[in-house]
N, C-alpha and C positions, 0 to 999 in steps of 0.2 A: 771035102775032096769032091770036084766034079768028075763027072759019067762021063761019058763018051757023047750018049745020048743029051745032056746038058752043059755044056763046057762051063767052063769056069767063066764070070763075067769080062771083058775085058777095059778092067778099070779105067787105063791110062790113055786109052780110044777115046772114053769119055769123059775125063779129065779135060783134054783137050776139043772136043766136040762144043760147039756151038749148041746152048741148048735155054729155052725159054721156059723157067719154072713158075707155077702157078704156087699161089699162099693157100694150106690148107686148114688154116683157122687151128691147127693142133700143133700145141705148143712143144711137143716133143721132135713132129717131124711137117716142120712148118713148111718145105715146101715139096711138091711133086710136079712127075712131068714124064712125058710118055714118048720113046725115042727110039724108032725100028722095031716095036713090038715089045720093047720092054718095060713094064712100069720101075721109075727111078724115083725113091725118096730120099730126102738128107734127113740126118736126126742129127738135135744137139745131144749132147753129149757134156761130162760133168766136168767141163774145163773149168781149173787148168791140169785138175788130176788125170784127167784123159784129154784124147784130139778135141778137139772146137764140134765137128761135122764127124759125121759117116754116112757116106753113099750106100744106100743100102738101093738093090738090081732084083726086082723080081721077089721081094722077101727074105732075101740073102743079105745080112752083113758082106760089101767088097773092098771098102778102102775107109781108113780113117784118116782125115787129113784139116789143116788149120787155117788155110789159103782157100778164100774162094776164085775157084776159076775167072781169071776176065772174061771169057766166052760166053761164061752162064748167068742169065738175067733174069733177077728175082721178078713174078709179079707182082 
């Protein structure tokens, strides 16, 4: 549950946000990318028993999801 002081991320802003991800050589959460102050990573994740991805915002698990945005470009 988010604070007051911390609101909860707003996932589907950045779902839909244009965003340029860098490769971070770890296989777990291969890439990241840093957008208004927040560091955003993806993790793979043990598809097909779970999502493909998780957007994880700041070290917070925020959305699992199987579709990579078209907005967002791997580096």
């Amino acid at each position: 549950m988010a604070s007051a002081a911390q609101p909860a991320p707003d996932y589907r802003a950045l779902l839909e946000s244009s965003i340029s991800w860098s490769a971070t050589g770890d296989l777990d959460t291969p890439w990241r990318a840093v957008l208004s102050g927040q560091t955003l990573t993806v993790r793979m994740n043990d598809f097909p028993d779970e999502a493909l991805y998780t957007l994880i915002v700041d070290g917070k698990a925020a959305h699992d999801f199987d579709d990579w945005p078209a907005r967002w470009m791997r580096g």
